[in-house]
MDTraj code that builds the backbone (N, CA, C; nanometers):
import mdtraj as md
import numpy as np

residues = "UNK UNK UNK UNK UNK UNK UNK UNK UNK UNK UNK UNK UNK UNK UNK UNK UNK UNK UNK UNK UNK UNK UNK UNK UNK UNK UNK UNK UNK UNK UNK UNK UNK UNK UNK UNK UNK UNK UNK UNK UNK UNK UNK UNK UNK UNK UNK UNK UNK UNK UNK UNK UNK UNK UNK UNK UNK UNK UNK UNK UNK UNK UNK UNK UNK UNK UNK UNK UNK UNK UNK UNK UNK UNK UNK UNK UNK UNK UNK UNK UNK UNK UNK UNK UNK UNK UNK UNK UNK UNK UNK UNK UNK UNK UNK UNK UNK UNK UNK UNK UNK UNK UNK UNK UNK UNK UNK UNK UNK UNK UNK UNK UNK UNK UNK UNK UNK UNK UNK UNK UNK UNK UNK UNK UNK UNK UNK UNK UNK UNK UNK UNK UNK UNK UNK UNK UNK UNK UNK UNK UNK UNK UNK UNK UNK UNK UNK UNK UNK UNK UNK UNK UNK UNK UNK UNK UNK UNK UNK UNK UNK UNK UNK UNK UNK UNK UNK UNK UNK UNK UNK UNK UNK UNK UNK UNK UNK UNK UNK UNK UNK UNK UNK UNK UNK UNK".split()
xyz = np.array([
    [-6.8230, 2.3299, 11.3501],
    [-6.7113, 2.2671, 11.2804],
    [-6.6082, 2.2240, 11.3835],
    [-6.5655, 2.1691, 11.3687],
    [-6.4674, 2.0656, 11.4777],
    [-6.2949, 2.1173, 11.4041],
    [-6.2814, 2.1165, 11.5501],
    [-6.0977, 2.1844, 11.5097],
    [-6.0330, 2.0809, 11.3954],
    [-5.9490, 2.1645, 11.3309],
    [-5.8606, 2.0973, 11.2195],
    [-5.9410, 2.1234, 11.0741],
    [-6.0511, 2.1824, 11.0820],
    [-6.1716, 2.1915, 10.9970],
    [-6.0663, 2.3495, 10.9097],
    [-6.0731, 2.3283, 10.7860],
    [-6.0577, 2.4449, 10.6887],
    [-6.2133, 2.5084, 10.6546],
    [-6.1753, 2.6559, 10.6056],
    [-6.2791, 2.7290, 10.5339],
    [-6.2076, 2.8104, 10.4370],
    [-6.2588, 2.7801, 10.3136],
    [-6.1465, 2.8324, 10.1766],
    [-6.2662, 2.8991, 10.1166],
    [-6.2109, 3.0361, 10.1464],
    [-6.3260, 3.1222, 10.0122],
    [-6.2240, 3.1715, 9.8870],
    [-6.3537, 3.2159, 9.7777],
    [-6.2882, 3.2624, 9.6830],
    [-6.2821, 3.3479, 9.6404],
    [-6.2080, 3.4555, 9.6042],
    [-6.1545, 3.5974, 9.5732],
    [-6.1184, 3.6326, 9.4166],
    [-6.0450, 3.7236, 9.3850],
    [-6.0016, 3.7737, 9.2371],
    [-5.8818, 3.8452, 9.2811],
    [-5.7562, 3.7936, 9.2279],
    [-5.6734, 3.8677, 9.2008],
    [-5.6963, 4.0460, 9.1781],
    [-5.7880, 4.0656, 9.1027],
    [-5.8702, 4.2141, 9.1086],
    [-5.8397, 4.2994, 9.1669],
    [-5.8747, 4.2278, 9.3443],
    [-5.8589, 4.3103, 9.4396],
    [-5.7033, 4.3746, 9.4792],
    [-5.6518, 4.3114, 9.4531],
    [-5.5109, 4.3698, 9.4373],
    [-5.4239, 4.4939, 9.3292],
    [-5.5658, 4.5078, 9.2136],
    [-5.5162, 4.6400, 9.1335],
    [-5.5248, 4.6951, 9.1884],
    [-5.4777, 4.8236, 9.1359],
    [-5.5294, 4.9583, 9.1412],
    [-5.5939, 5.0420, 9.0840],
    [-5.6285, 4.9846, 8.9686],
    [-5.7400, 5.0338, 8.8887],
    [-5.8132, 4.9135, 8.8252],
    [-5.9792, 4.9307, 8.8277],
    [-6.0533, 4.8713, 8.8394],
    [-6.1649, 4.8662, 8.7106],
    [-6.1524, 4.8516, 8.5822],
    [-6.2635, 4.9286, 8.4930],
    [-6.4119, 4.8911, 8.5314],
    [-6.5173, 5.0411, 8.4377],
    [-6.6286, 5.0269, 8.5638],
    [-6.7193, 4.8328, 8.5702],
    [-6.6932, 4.7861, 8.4672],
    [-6.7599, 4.6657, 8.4143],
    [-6.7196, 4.5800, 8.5639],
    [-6.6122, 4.5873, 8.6218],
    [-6.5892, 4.5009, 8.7535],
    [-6.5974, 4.5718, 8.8440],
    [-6.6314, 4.7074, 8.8739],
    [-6.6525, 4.7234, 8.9643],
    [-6.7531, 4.6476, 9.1253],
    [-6.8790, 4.5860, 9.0833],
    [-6.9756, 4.5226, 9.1732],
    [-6.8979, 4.3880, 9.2107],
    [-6.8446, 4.3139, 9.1131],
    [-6.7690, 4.2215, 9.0846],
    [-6.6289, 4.2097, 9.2163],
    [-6.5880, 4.3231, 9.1673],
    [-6.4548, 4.3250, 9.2790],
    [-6.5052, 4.4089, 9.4904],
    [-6.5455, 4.4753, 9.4307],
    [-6.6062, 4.5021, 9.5733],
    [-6.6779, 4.3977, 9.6654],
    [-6.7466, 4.3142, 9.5754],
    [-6.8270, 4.1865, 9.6600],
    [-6.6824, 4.0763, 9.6749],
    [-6.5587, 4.0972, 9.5975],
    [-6.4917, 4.0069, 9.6550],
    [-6.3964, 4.0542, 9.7368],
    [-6.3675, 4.1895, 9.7787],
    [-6.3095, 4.2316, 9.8500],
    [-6.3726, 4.2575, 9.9818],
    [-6.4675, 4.2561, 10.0123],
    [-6.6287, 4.1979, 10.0945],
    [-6.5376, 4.0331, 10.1798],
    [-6.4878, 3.9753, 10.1310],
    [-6.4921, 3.8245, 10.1095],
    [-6.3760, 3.8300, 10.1828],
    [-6.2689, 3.8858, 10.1491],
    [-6.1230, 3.9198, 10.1668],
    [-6.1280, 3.9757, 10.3023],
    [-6.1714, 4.0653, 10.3169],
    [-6.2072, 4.1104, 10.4431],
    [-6.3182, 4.0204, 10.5503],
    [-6.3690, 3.9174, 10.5024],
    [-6.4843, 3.8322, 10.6270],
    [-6.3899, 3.7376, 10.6228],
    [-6.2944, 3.6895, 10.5335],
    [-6.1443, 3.6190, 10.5741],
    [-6.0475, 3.6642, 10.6967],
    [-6.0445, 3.7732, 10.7252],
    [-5.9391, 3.8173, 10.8136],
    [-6.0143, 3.8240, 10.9665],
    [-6.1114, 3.8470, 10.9638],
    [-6.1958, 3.8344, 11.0709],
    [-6.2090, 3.7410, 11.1243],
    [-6.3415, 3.6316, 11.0497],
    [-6.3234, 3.5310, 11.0939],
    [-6.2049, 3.4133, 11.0854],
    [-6.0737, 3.4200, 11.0500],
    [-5.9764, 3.3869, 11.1106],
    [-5.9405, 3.3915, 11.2376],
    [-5.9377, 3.5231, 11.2956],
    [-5.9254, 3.5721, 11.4695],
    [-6.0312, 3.5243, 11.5215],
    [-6.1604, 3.4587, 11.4716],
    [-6.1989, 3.4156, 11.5402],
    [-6.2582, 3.2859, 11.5619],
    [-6.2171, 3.2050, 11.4276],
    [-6.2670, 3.0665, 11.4590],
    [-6.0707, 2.9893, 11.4780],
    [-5.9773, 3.0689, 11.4342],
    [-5.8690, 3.0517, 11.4484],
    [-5.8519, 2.9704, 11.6536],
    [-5.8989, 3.0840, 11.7126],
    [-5.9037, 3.0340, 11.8484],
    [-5.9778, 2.8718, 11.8523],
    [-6.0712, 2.8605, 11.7635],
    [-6.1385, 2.7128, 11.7921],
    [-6.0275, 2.5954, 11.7347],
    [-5.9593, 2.6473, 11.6593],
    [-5.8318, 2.5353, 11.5842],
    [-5.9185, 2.5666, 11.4311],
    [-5.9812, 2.5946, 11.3747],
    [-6.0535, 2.6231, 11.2272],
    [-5.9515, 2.7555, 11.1398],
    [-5.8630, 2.6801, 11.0533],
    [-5.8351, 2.7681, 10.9509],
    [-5.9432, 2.8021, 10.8546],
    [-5.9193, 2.9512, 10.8312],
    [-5.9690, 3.0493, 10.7590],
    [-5.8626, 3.1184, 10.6256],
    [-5.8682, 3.0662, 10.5084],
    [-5.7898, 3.1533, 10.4716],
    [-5.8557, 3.1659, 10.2646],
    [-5.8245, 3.2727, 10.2073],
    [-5.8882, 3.2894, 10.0595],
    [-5.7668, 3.2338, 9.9711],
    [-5.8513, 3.1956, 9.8048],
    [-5.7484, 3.1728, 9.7293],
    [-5.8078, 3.2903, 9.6449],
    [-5.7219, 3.3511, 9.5895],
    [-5.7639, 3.4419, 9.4926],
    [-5.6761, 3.4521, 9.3676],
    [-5.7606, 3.3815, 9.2527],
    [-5.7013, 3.3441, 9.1492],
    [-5.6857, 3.4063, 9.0122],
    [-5.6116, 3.4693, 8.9594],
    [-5.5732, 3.5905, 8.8621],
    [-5.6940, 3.4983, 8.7329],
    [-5.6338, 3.5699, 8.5983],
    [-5.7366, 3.5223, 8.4714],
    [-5.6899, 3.3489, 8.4774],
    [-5.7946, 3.2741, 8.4124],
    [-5.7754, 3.1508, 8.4835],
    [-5.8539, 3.1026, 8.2949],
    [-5.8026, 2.9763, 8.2542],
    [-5.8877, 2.9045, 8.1206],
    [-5.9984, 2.8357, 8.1677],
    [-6.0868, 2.9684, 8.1666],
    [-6.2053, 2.8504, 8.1566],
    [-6.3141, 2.9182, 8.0539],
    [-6.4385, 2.8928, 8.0517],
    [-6.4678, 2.9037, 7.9579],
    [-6.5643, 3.0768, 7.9284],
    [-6.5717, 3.1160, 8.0755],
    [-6.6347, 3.2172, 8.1080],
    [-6.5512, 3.3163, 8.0932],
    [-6.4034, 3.3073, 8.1256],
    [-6.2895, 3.4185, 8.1390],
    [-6.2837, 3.4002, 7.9476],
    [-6.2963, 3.3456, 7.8498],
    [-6.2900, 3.3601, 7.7426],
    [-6.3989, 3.4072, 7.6613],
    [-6.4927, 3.4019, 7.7082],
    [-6.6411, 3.4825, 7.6642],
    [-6.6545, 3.6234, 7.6055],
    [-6.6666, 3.6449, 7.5388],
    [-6.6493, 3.7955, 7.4943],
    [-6.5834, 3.8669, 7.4581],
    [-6.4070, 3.7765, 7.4916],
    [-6.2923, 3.8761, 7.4797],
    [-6.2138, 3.8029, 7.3470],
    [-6.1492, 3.9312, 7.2955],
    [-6.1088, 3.8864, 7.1842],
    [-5.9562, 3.8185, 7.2204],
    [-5.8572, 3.7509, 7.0725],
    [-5.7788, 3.6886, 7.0560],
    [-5.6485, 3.8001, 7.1639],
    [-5.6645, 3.8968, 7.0860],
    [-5.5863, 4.0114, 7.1112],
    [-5.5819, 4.0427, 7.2644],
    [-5.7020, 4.0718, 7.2930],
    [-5.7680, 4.1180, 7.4534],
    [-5.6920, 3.9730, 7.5383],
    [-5.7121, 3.8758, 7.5325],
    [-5.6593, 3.7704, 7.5756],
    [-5.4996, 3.7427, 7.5830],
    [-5.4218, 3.7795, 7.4724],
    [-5.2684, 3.7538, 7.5174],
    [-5.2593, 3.8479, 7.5896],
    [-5.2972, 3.9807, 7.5315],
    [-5.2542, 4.1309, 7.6190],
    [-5.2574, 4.1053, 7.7950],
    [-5.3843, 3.9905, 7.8432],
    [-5.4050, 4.0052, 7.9453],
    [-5.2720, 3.8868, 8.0043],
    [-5.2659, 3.8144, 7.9237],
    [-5.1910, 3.6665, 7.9753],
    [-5.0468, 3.7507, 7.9768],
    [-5.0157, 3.8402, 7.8517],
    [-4.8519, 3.9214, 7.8949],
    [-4.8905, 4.0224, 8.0350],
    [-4.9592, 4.0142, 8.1092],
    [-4.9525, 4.0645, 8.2643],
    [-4.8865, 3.9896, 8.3400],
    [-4.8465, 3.8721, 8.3439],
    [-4.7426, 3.8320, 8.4512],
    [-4.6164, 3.7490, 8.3371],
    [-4.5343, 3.6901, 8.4440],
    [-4.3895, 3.6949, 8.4142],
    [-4.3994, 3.5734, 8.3496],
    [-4.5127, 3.4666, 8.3486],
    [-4.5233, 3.3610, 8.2589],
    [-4.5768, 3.3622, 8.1235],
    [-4.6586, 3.4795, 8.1177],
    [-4.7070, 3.5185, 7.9790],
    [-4.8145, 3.4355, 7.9483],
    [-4.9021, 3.3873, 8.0399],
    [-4.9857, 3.2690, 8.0016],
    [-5.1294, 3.3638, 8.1320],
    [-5.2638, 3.2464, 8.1006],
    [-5.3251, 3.2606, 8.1640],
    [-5.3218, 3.1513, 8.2629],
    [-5.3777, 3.1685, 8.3715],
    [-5.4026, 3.0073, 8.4204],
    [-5.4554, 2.8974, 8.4231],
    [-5.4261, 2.7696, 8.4817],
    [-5.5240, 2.6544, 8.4303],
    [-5.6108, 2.6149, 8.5419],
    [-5.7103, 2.5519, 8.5480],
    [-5.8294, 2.5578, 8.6325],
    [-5.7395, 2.4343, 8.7355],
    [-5.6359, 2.3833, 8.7266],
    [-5.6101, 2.2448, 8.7329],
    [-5.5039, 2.3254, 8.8615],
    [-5.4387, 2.4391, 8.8215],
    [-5.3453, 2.5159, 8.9129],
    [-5.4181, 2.5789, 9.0199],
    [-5.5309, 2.6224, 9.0180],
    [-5.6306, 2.7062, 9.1012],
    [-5.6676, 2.5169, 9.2252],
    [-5.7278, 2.4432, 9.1526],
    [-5.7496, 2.3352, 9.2261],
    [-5.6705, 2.3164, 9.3269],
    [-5.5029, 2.2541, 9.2535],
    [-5.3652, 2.2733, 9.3987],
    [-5.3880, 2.3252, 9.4698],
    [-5.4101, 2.4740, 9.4443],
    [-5.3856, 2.5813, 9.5288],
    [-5.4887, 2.5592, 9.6634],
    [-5.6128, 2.5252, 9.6003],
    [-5.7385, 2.5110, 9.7523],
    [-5.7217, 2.3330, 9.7718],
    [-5.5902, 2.2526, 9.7166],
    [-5.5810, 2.1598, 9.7768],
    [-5.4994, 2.2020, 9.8612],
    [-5.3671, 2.2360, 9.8496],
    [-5.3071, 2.2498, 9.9830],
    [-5.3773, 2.3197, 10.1085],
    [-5.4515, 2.4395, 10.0407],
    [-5.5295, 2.5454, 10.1992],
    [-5.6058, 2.4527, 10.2735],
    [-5.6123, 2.2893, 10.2155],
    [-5.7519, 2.2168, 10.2748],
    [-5.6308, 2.1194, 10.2695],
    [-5.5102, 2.0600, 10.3266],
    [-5.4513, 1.9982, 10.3262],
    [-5.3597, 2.0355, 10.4770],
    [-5.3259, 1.9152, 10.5302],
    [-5.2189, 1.9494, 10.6462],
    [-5.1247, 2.0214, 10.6418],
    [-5.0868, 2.0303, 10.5387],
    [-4.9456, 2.1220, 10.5180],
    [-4.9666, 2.3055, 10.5449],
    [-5.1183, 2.3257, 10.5840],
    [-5.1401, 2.4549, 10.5587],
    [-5.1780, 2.4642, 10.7216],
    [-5.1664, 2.4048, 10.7887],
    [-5.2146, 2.4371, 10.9364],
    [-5.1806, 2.5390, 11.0363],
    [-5.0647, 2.5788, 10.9641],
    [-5.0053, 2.7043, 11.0032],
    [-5.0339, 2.8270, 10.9209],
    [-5.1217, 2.8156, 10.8725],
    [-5.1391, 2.9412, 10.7523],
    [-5.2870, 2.9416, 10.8161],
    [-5.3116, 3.1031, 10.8442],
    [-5.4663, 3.1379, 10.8674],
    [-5.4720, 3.2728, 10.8632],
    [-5.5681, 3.3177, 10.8069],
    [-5.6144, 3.4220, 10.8093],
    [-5.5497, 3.4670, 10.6170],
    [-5.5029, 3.4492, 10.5598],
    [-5.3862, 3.4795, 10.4257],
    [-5.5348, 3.4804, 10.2996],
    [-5.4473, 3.4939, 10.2042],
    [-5.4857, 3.5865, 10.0823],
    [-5.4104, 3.5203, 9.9759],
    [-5.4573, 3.3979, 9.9183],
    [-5.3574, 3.3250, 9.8490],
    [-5.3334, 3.3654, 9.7192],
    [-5.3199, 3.4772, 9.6224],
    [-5.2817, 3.5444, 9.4984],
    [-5.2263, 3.4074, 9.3964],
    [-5.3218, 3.2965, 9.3336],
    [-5.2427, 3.2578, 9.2778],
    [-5.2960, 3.2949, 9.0897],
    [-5.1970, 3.3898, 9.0541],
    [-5.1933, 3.4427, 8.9368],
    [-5.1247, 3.4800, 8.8681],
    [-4.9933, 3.3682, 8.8588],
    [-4.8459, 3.3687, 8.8030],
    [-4.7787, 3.5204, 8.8261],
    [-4.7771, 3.5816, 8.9632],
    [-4.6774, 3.6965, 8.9245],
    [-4.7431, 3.8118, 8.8755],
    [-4.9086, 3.8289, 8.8572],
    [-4.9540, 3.9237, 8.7741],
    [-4.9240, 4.0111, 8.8601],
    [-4.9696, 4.0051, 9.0140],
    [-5.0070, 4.1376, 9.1171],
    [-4.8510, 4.1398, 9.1602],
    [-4.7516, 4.1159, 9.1358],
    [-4.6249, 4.1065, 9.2306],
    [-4.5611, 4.2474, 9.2094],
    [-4.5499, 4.3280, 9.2577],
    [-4.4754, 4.4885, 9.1711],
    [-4.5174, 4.5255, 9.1184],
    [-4.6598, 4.5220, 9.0337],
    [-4.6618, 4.5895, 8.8927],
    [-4.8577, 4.5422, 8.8831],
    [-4.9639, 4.6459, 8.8308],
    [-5.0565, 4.6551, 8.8040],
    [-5.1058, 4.6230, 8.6653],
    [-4.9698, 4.5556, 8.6061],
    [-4.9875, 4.5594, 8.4162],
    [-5.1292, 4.5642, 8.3647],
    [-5.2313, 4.4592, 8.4350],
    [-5.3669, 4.4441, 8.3970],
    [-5.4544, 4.5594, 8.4423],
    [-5.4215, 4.6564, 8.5105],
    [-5.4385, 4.7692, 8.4527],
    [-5.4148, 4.8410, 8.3570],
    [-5.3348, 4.8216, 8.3160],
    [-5.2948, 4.8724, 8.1556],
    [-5.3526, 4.8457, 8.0285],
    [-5.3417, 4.6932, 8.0431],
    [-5.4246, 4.5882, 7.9837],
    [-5.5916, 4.6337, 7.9454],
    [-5.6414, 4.6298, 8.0782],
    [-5.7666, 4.6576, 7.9894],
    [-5.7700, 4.8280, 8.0362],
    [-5.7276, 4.9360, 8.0081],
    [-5.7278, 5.0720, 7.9504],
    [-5.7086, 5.0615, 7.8358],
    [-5.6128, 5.0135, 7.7867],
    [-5.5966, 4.9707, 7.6528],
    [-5.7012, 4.9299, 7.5715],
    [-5.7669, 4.8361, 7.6339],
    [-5.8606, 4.7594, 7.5545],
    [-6.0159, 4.8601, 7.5491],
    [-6.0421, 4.9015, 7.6586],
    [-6.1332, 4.9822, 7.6421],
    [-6.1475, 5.1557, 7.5691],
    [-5.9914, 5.1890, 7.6062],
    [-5.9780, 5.3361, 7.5201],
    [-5.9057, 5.3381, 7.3770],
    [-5.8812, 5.2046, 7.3624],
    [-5.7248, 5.1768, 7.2669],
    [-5.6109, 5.2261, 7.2329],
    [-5.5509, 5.3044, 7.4030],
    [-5.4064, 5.3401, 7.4192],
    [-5.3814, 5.2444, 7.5182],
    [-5.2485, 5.2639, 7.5342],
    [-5.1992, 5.1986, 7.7050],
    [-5.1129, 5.3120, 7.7164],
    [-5.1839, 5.3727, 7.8808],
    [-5.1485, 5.4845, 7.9187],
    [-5.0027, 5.5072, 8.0125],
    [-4.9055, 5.5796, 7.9694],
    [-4.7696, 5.6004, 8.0641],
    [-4.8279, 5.6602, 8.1869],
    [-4.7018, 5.6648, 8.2752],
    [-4.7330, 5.7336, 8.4073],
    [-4.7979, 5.8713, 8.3883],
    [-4.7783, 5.9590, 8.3113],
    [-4.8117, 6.0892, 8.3764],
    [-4.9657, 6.0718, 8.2951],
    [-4.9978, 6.0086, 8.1836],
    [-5.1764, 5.9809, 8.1314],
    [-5.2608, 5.9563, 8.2566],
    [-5.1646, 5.7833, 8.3200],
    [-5.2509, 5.7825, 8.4463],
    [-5.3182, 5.8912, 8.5390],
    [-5.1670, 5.9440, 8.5892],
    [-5.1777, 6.0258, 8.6579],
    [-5.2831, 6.1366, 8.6240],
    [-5.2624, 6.1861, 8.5407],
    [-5.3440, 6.3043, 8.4536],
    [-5.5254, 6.2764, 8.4561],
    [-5.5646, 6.1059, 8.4651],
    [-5.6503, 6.0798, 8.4352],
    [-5.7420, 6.0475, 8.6174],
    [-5.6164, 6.0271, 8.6611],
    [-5.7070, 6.0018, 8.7830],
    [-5.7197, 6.1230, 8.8625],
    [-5.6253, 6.1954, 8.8757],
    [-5.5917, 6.3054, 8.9734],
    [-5.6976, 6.4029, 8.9454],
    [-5.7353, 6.4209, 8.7986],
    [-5.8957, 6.4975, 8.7737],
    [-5.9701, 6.4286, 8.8082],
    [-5.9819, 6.2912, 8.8424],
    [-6.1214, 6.2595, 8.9419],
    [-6.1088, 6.2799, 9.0884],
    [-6.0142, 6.3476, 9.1256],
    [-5.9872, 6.2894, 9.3001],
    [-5.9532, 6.2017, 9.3329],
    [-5.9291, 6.0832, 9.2490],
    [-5.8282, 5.9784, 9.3395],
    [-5.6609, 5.9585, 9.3442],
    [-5.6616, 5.9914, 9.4231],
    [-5.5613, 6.0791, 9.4533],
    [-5.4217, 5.9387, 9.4728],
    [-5.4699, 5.8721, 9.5897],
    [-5.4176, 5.7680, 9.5819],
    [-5.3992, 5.6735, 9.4999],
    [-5.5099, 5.6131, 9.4327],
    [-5.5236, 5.5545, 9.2810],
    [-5.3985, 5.5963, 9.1757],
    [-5.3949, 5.7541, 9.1852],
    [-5.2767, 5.8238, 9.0500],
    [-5.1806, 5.7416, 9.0579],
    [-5.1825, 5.7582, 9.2354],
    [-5.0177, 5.7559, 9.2937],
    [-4.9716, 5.5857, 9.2670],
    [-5.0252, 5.5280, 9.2901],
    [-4.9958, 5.3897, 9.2977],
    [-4.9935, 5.3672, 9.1338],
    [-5.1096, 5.4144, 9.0483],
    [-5.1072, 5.3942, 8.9278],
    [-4.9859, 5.4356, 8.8563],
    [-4.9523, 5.5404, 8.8709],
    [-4.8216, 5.6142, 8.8181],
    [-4.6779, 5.5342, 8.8383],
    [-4.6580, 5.5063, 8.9961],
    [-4.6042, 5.4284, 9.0462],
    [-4.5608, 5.2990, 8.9058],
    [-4.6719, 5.2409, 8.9325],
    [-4.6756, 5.0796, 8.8605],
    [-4.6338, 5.0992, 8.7010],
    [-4.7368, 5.1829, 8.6766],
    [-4.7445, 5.1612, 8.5316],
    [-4.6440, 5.2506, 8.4831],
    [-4.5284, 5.2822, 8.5175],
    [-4.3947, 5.3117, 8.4899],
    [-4.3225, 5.2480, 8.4216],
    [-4.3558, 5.0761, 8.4459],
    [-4.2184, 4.9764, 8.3649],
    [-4.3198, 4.8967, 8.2427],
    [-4.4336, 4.9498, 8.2729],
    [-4.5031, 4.9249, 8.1139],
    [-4.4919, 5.0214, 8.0513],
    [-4.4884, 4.9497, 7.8667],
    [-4.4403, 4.9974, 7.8032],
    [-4.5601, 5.1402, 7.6936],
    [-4.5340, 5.2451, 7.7076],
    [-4.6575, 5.3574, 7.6441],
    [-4.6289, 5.3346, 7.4401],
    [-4.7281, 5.3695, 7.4009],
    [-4.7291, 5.4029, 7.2591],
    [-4.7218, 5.5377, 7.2267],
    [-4.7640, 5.6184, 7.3426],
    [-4.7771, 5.7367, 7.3312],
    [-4.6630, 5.7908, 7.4379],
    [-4.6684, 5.8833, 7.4468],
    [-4.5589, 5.9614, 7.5406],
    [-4.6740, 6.1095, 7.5920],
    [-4.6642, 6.1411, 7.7319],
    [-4.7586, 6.2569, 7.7900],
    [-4.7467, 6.3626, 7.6944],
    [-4.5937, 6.3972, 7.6004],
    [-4.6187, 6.5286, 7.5553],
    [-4.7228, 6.4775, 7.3933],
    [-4.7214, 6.3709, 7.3334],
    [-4.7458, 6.3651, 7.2240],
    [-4.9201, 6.3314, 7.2340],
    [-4.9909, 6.3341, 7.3949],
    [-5.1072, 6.2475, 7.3771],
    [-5.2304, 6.3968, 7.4074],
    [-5.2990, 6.3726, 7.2595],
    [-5.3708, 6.4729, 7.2886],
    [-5.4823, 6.4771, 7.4223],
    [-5.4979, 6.6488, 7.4745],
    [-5.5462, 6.6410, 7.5623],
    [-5.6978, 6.6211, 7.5563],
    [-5.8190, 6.5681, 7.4243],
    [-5.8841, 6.5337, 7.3820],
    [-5.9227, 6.3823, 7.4400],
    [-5.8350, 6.3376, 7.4075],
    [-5.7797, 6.1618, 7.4557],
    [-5.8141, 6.1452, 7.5585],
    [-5.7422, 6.2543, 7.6720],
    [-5.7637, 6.2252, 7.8477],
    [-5.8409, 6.2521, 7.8613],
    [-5.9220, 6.3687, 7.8612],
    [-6.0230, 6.4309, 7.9031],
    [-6.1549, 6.2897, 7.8757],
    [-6.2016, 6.2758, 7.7452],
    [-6.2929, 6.1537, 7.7312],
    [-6.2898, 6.0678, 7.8232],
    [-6.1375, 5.9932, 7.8793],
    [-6.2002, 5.8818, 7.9447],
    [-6.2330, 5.9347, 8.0980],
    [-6.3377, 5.8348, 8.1056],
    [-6.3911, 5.8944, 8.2415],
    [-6.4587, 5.7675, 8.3047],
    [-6.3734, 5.6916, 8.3651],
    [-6.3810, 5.6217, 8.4552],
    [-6.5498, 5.6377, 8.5215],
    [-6.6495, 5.4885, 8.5323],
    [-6.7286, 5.5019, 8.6045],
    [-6.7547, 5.5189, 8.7349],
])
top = md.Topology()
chain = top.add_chain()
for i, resn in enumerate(residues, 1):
    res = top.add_residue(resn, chain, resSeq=i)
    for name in ("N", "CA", "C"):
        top.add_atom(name, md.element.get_by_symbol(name[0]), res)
traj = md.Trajectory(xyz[None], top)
């Protein structure tokens, strides 16, 4: 490839939770795989003049991200960022126009998150689909409660962390300990 040459891979917002349900697990690991052969080969085709850099694009309208999921499952996920919407395939496009555009020649090696605000402070779409799969949305100390009996220790912490300024139905003292115990993360 001849200097001035871009390489735009593609990623998932995903990788930026902190909790992962097991259905994406293969899903997000192969793109965090991706995320990481981004940062690399940056340092090293970067030296040839070849930007390297990912777009990684939160829930997006197309026709596959609507497959399966219900009406409900769908706003819940779109109220994860500060626009309240999902994205349009037309916004994801921009996004790997500019990384493949002059204006980006100074950008290499990056991680382009474009997913209105979902990952900015806050893991909401973690919440989101706990919800959808256990049918609570869990406060900090559920999280906590739920991960810290598996050993992930770090996971709690960040989870607890985040899912603080989302909003619980339940409260830790009122949620039976029946409830936690069941879910069990793959």
């Amino acid at each position: 490839m001849p200097s001035g040459s871009h390489i735009i891979l593609l990623s998932t917002s995903l990788c930026n939770s902190s909790t992962i349900i097991p259905n994406y697990l293969l899903y997000v690991t192969s793109k965090g795989a991706i995320e990481q052969m981004v940062r690399i080969l940056a340092k090293d085709l970067g030296a040839k003049g070849i930007n390297v850099n990912c777009i990684s694009p939160g829930p997006t309208a197309t026709d596959l991200f609507f497959q399966g999921k219900s009406e409900e499952l769908v706003n819940s996920i779109a109220s994860s960022n500060p626009f309240g919407r999902v994205g349009k395939p037309e916004e994801i496009a921009k996004a790997v126009a500019y990384s493949a555009g002059e204006g980006s020649s100074w950008v290499e090696g990056q991680i382009l998150r474009v997913n209105g605000g979902m990952t900015v402070g806050t893991q909401g779409a973690s919440c989101v689909y706990v919800e959808y799969l256990y049918g609570f949305k869990p406060n900090t100390l559920e999280y906590h409660a739920m991960y810290s009996a598996r050993g992930l220790c770090e996971s709690s912490i960040r989870c607890g962390h985040v899912t603080a300024s989302v909003p619980s139905r339940q409260t830790s003292a009122t949620a039976p300990a029946a409830r936690l115990a069941s879910i069990r993360p793959a």
